[in-house]
N, C-alpha and C positions, 0 to 999 in steps of 0.2 A: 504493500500500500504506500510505505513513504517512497520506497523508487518511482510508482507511478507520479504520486505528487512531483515531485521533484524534476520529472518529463515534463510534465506538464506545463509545471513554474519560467523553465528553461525554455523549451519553445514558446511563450508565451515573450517571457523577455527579449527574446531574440527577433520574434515577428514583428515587435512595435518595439521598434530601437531606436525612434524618436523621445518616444514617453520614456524607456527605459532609461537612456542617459540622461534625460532633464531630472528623472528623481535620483538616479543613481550622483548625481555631477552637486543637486543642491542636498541631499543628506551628505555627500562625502565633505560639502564647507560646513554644515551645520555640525556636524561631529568632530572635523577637526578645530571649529571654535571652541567646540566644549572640551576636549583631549586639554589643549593649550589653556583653557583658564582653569580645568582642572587639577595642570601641572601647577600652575601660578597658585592657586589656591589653597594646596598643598603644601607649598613650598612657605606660603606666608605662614599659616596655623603651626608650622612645624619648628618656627626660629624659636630656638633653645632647648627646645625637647630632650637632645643630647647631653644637657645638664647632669650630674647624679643629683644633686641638691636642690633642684629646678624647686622642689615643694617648700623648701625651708630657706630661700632667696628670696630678697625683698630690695628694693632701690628706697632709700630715702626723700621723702617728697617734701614743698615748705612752701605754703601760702604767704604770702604778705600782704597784709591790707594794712593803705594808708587812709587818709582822708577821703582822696577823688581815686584812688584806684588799687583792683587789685588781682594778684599776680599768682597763677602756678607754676612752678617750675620744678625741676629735678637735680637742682645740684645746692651742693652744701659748701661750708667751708672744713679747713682743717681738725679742729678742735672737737666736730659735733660728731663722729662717729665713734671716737675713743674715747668719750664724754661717756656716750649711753650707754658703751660696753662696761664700763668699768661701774656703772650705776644701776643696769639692769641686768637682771639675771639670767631671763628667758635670752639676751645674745651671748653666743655663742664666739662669732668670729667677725671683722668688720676689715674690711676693704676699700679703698679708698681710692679711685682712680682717675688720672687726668691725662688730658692731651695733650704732646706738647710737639713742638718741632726742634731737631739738632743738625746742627752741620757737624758735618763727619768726614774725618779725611784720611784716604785709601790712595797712601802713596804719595803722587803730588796730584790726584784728582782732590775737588772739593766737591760734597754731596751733602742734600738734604733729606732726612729720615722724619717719619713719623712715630715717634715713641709714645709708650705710656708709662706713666709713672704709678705704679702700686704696689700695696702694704706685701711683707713679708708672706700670708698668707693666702697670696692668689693664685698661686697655683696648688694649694690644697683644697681651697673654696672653691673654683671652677674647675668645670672638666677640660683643662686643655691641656691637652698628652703631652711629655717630653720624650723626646728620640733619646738627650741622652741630659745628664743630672737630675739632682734629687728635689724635687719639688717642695720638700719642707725647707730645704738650705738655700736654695739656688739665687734669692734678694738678702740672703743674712748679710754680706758685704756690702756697704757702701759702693763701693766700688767694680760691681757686680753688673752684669749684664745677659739677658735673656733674649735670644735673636729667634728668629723664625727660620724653620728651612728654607726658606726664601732667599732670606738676609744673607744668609751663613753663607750660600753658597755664592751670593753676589760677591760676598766681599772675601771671600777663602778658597771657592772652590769647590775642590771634591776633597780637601784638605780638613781633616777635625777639626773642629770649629771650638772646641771646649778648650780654653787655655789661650788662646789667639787673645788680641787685643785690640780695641776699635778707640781711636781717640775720636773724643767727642769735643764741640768749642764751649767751651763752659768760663763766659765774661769775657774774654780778650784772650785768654790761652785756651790751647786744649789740654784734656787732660785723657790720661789713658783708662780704660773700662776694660776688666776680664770678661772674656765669656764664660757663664759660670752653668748655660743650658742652653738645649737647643728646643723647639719647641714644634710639635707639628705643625701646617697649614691652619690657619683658621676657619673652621667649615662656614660655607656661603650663607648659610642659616644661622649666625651667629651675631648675638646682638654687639658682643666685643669683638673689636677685630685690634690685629697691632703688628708689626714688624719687627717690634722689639721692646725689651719690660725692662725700667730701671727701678731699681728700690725708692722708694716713699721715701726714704727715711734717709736719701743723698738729698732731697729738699728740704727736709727739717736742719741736717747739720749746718743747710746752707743758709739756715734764716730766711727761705724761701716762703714760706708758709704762713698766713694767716691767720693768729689765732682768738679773733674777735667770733660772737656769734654773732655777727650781723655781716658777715662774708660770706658769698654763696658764688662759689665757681668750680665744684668740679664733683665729678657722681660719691656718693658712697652707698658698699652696699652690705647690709645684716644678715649674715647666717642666723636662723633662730634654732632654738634647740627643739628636740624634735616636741609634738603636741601642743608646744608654744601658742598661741592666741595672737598674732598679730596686729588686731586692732587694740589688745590689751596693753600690748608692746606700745602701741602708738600714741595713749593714755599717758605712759609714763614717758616716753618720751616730754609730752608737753608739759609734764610736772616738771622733770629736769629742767629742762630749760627755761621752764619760768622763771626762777629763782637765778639762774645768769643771765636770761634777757635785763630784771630788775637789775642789776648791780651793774650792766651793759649802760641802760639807760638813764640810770640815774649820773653817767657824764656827762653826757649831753642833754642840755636843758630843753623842755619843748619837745625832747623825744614823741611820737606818736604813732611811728612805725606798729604793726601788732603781725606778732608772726610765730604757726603753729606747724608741727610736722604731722607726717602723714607717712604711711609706707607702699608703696606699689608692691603689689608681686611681681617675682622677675620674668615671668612668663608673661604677664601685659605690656611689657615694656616694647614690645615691638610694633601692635597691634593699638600703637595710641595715637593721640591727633600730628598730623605735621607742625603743630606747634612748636616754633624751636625754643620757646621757656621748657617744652618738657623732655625735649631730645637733649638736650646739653650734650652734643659731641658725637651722638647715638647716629652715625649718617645712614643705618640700615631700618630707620625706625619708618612705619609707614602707618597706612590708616587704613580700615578695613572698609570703610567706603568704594576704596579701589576693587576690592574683592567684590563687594555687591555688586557694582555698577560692569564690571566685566563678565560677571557669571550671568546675568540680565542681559547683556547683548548676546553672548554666549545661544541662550537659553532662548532669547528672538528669532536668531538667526536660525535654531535648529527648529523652533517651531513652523518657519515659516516654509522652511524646508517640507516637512512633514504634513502641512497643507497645502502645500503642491501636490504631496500622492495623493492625498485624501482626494483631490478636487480630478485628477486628472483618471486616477481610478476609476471616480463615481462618471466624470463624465466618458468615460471608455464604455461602460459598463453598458448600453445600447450594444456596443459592438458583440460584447459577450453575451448577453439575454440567451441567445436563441442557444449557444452549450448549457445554460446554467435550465435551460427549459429540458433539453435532450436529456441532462443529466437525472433531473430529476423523474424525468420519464422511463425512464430506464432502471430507478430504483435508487439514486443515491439520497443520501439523506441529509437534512440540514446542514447537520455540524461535521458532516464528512466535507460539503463546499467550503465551513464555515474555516477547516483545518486546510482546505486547498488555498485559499485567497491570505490567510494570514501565513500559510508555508513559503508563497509569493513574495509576503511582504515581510518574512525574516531573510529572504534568498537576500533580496536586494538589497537590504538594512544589510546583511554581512558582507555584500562585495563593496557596498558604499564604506564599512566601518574598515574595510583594508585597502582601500584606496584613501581613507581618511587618516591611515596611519602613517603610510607614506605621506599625505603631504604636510602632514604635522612635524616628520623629519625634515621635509623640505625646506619649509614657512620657520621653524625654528630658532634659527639664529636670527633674525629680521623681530618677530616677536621679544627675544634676550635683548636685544638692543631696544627695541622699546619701552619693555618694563623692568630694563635695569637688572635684569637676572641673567643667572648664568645655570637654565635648567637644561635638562637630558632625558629621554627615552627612559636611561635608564631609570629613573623615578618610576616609570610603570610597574619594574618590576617586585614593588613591595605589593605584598598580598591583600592588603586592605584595597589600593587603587587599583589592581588586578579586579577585583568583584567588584568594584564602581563600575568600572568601564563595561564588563558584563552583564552589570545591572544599566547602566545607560543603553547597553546595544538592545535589549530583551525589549525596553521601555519606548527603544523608537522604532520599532519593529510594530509595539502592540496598540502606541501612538495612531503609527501610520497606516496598518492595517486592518485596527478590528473594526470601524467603522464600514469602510468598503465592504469588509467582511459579512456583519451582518448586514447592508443594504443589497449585495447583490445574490446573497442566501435567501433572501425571502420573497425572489421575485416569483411571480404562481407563472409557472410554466404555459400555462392557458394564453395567457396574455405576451409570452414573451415568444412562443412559435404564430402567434397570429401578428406578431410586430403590433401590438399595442402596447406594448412596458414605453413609457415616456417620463421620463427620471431628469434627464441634463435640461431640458428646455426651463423648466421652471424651479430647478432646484436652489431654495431660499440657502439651502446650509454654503454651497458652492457659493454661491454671492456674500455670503456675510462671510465665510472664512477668505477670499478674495478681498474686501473689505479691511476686513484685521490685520490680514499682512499689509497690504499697503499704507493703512496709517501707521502702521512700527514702523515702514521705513520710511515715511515722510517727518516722524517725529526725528528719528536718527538723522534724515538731511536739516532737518530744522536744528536740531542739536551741532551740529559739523556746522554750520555759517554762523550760530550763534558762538561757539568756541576761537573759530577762527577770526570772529570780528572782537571779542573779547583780547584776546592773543596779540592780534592787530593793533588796539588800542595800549596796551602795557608796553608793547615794545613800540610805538610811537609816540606816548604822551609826554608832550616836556614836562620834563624831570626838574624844572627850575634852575639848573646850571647847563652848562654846554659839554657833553664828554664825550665828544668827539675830536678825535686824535688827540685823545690826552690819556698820557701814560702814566701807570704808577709806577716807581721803581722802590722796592724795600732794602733799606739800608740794615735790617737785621734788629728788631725792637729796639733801636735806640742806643745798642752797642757799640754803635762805631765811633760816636764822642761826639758832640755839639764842632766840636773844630773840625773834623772830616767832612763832616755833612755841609758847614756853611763852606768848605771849599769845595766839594762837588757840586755844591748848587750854585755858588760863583762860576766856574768853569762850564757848567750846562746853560747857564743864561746869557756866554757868549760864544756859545755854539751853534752854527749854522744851523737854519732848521728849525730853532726853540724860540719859540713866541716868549715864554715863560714859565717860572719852575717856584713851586711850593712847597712850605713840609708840611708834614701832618705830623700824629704821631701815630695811626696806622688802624688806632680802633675806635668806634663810636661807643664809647664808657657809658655805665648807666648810676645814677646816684640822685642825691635828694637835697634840696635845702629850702631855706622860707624867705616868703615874701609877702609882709606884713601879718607874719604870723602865721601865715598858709604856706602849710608844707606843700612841696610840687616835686614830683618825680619829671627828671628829663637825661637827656642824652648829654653827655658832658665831654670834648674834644680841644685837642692843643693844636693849635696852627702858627703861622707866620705873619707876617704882614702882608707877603704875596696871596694869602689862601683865598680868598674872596674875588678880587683879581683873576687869578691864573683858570679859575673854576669857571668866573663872569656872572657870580654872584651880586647881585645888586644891594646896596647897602639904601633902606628906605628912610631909616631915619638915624639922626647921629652921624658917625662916623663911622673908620675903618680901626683896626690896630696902625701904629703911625709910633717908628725909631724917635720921633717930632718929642715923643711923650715919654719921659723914661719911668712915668710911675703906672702906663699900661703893664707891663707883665706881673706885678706885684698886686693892681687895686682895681684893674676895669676886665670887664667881658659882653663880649656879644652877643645877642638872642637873638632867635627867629620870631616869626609871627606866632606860630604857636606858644610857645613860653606868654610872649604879653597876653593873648589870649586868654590863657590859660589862668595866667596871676591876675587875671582884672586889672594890667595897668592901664589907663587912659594918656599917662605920660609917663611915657618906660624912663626916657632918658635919665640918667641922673639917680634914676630909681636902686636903694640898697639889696642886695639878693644874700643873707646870710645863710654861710656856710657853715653848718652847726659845728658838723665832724672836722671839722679843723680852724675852727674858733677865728675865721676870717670872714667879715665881708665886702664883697664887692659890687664896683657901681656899674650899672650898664652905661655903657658907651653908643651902644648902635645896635640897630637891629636891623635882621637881612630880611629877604624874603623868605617865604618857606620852600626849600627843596627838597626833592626827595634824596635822602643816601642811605633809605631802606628800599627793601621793595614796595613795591606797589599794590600789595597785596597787604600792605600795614599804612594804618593813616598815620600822619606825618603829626611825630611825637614833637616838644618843646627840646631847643636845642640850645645848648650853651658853648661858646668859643670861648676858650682863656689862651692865656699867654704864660701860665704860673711854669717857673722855671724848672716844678718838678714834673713836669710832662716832658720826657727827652721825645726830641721829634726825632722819627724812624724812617719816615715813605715821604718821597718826595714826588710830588705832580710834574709832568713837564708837558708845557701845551704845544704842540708843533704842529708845523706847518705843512701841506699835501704838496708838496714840490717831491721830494725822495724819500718817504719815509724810511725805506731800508738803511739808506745811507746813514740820517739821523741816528736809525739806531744801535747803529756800529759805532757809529762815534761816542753815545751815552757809553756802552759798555767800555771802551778802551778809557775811555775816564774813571768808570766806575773800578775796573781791575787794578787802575794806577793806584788807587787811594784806598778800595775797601780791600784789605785783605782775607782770605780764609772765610770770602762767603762767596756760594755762587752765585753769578749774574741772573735775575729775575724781574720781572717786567711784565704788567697786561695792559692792555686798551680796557677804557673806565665803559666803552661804551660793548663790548663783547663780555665784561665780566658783569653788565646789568641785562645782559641779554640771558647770562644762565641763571639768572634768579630764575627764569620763570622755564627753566627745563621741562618742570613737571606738566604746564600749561602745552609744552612745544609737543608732549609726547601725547597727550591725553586728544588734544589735535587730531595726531597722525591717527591714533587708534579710533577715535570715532569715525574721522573719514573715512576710513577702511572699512569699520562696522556697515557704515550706511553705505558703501560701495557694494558691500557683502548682501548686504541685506533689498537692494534695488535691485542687484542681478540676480540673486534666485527667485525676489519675486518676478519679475521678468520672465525671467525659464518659465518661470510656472507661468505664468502669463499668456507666454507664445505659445506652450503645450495645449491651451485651452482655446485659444482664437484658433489654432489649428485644428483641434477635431470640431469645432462648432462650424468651420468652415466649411469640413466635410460634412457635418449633418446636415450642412444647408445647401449641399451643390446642389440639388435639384429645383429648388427653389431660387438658385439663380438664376439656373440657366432658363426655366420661367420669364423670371423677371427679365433676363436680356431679352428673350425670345420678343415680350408685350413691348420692347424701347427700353427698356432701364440704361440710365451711363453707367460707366464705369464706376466713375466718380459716388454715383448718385448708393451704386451696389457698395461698395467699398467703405462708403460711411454707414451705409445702415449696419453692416456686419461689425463696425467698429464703434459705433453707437455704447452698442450693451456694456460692452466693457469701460468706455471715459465715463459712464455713468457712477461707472461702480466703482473709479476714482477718484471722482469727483466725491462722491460720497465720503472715501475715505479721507480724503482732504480735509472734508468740514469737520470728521471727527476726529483728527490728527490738533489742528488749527489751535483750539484751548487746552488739550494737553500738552503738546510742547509747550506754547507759551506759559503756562505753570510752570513746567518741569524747567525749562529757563530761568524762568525767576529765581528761582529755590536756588540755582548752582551760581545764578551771580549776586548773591546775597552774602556770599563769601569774601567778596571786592567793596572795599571799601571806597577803588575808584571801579567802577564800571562805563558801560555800555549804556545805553539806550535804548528801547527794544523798541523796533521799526516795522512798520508793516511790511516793509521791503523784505525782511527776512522772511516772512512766512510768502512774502507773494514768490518772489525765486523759488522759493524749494517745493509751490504749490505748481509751478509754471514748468519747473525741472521735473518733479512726477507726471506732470500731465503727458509733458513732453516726450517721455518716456515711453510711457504707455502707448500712447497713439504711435509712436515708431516700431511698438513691439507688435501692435496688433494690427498695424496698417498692411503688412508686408504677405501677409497671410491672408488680409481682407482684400487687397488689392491681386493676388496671385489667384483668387480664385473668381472676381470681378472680371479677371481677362481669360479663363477657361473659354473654351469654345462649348455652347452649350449642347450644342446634336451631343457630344460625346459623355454630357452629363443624365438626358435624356432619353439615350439612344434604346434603353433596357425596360420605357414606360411606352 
């Protein structure tokens, strides 16, 4: 019996190898979209899982509410993690980890490393294997250093890395570091990544560290003891700290900062908002929005897929009447067709889901580069995604076939040898599942112009300074000495090519002080006299920094619009801004315009410029001119090697390093276009597959109608009628869910878009358009049939 079926299945697909490959062509995209977010989805749920202590891992969390705002984040300071160790019972073990960068020098190359600095116990708290030393020892030395098999071999070889030595620039010399282990790769699922681990506690001897509790820059993380109570834990945290925030606060007069901890588990730490208050450093953190919004297109595209067979099926299914009448004539019975028609429709489900394997290998590194992974095939082979993907194949198999199924099981054989079964002409389910795929993908086009006009607008809207052909060049935090720096920026400002050159000091600081009593949180930075200038910041009221003044760097600073804003002043100038935490205040001089030097995706915080001599400036701006840029910046570097020693030459354009803020914006772009490309051509397929057999059920009724005069023209559009209809239809109920579903995603943009009727009219004008090309071609092919030959057999 199954061989016969199985005949049957096989000629059947083979006679009508039009229909065959439009469902075989749109289940093999629909399935390898689901494989691919599958893998993606897999891969996100799984970062850390490799942990042993994954359950009794916790990251320390710390609110801050001030007056007008308040603040999550993920990083602490020094003090607060050996604080609550040695005060609470239920930890265990505490880890302290930061980020840092070092020049490192191999021979007479000079290089830049990525390090992290952490407590003695991080490689007994995390699972990350060593090839070779002992895990509990390997940070006891100061002087100690943990490489990656990466590293080891970049800078040794195939030579034992243990015992080797890496000097590091630590202030103006270097100093030599053992290798005391080597460490496996970091697996790709891993919320820590690192090249190499210095001990915690070479920043403590170095007076490195801060140990106020009101510093928050870098992760720490709590082993709890097992049974331990987490939130219980998190209770006493705040008791601790209470008693040192009061004796913190009672320095500083006016204090009003309020700030409480909190603990994550270290399994959400990946799976949290793109917020980067709560990433601190975390560059593999993501948001699980990603995950919905790709398993939904995923999950569209294979639907839509699957009403193609449904539709193309049901409208076959005249074709087949007169077997499924013989059949039952003959003695066969219900559910013996019902086991023929869904045997059909796992045949096909299986050659689509092995054509949809391959092209999942294909499509694969195209999607890695997309979504920023580096997945593999081999992921299929765990046992869990094994039986998903058999449970996906079973589910679009009984999807796409049980319908057809039972509707052409229950035709009465009476009616189907007398040719009266009449099913495709007026089948409402074939219209309205026609319908539902077409407005998914008119929303998806609606989604893709509204992304891409979003995208458009960030990477076009003036920024309020000009950062085009303006380069930063980092002098190395500030290490190289106020006298190096004002002689490279002497010699850059009379070098060919350089409009003008600025320092900074490299980071936009965040800190607090009052104004008339009102505490205000703002952005805090050190520049030059050139900075505003070189930038083509406008200064709106007051002045500039000016050599003119020599009690500028000691008593005045500059604000943006937001800070006056912010402080209610009506007349900033002149105006006092006390600096609690260092018992200083100073006058405003000027205020600029607001610019952005966040992204754009953060509204534009209150910003303060000083001149205080303890800001060493580090990066300096140089504005040049479009005559040879290459040339220009051959010249920076031979200056730069003349004077900065023992760091390497580094350099970006201000206006390509604001283009990768918005990476995530550029990708989510590509992947919806693609979505709605994916998702217009299978409905399409199924489209053409449907004006083509209604084509043929109507030959005779055209050649009719030519026979009476009909045109071409006149046959062509009536055949193509039924269908604009029925996307037009979907249009209008596309129309207010996209624009919902717009709204919602740019409610995220602080600066946005505008929503235009123009967007829905394109993407309503690009479906229509569509459509009628898909189903004209087939309406007009049978318009120009000669009709005796359609006729010849009445």
């Amino acid at each position: 019996m199954f061989k016969n079926y199985l005949k049957i299945a096989i000629r059947n697909l083979t006679r009508n190898k039009v229909f065959s490959v439009i469902n075989i062509a749109g289940l093999s995209l629909g399935l390898t979209c689901c494989m691919l977010i599958v893998l993606y989805t897999k891969d996100e749920v799984s970062f850390d899982r490799f942990q042993a202590n994954k359950d009794r891992l916790y990251r320390i969390m710390v609110t801050s509410k001030g007056e007008n705002e308040t603040r999550t984040f993920g990083s602490t300071n020094a003090i607060h993690g050996p604080t609550f160790k040695q005060d609470i019972p239920e930890v265990k073990e505490v880890v302290r980890a930061q980020s840092s960068t070092f020049v490192v020098k191999k021979g007479n190359e000079i290089l830049k490393e990525d390090i992290l600095f952490a407590d003695e116990p991080f490689f007994t708290v995390f699972s990350m294997p060593l090839l070779s030393g002992d895990p509990e020892t390997v940070l006891s030395d100061i002087h100690s250093i943990v490489v990656s098999e990466d590293l080891a071999e970049k800078y040794f070889g195939d030579a034992n890395a243990v015992g080797q030595t890496m000097n590091l620039k630590i202030g103006d010399d270097f100093e030599p570091f053992v290798v005391s282990g080597v460490a496996k790769r970091c697996p790709q699922n891993s919320s820590i990544q690192f090249d190499a681990v210095l001990p915690f506690k070479f920043q403590e001897a170095r007076g490195w560290t801060d140990t106020e509790w009101m510093g928050f820059y870098m992760n720490t993380f709590l082993l709890l003891h097992e049974k331990a109570d987490y939130h219980a834990v998190a209770q006493k945290m705040n008791l601790v700290s209470k008693s040192k925030m009061m004796e913190e606060a009672a320095k500083h007069k006016d204090f009003k900062m309020q700030v409480t901890f909190a603990l994550m588990p270290f399994l959400d730490m990946h799976l949290q908002s793109e917020n980067g208050d709560l990433r601190n450093g975390l560059d593999h953190a993501s948001s699980p929005v990603y995950s919905y919004i790709l398993s939904g297109i995923a999950i569209f595209i294979l639907l839509i897929a699957c009403i193609n067979f449904v539709n193309l099926t049901v409208a076959r299914s005249l074709n087949r009447a007169k077997e499924i009448g013989v059949r039952k004539v003959v003695g066969s019975l219900r559910k013996q067709l019902i086991y023929q028609f869904l045997g059909e429709s796992f045949l096909l489900s299986f050659i689509a889901f092995t054509f949809a394997i391959a092209l999942t290998q294909v499509v694969l590194p195209v999607f890695n580069d997309l979504a920023n992974k580096q997945l593999a095939l081999s992921y299929l082979l765990d046992s869990g995604l094994v039986t998903g993907y058999i449970g996906l194949f079973l589910m679009t198999g009984l999807v796409a076939g049980v319908y057809p199924a039972l509707v052409l099981s229950g035709f009465s054989p009476v009616q189907t040898l007398y040719n009266r079964a009449r099913l495709t002409q007026k089948n409402y389910l074939t219209k309205g599942l026609v319908i539902f795929q077409f407005a998914l993908s008119v929303c998806l086009v609606i989604g893709t112009i509204v992304i891409y006009s979003q995208f458009k607008y960030l990477t076009n809207k003036n920024l309020g300074y000009n950062d085009k052909n303006l380069v930063s060049i980092s002098l190395g935090r500030g290490g190289s000495g106020k006298e190096i720096l004002e002689v490279v920026q002497n010699e850059l400002q009379h070098t060919a090519g350089i409009a003008s050159v600025a320092a900074f000091n490299g980071n936009y600081n965040g800190t607090v002080a009052q104004v008339d009593g009102q505490e205000i949180g703002f952005g805090y930075i050190g520049v030059d006299d050139h900075f505003l200038g070189t930038l083509q910041i406008p200064v709106l009221q007051g002045r500039n920094f000016s050599k003119a003044f020599s009690t500028d760097p000691a008593d005045a600073i500059v604000v943006n619009e937001a800070f006056v804003k912010k402080a209610g002043l009506k007349n900033p100038i002149g105006q006092e801004v006390d600096f609690v935490w260092k018992n200083k205040k100073l006058k405003i001089i000027g205020v600029i315009r607001d610019y952005h030097y966040a992204s754009l995706k953060d509204t534009i915080k209150p910003l303060v410029l000083t001149q205080d001599p303890g800001y060493r400036l580090g990066t300096l701006f140089a504005k040049l001119d479009s005559k040879d840029i290459p040339a220009t910046i051959r010249s920076i570097e031979k200056i730069f090697r003349q004077h900065v020693k023992y760091l390497p030459f580094e350099y970006k354009f201000e206006d390509e390093a604001n283009l990768k803020r918005y990476e995530s914006e550029a990708k989510w772009k590509q992947m919806i276009t693609l979505a709605a490309v994916l998702s217009i051509f299978v409905s399409c397929i199924g489209l053409f597959g449907l004006a083509t057999f209604n084509a043929e059920m109507r030959i005779k009724e055209v050649g009719i109608r030519k026979v009476l005069g009909a045109s071409v023209t006149s046959i062509a559009a009536l055949l193509s009628m039924d269908f604009v209809k029925l996307v037009i239809v979907s249009i209008i109920i596309a129309l207010p869910v996209s624009y919902y579903g717009a709204n919602i995603w740019l409610e995220d943009f602080p600066y946005r878009i505008a929503m235009s009727w123009s967007y829905f009219a394109w993407a309503a004008l690009l479906a229509m358009a569509i459509a009628v090309l898909t189903v004209s071609y087939q309406s007009i092919r049978a318009a120009l049939m000669n009709p005796v030959k359609s006729l010849r057999n009445d």
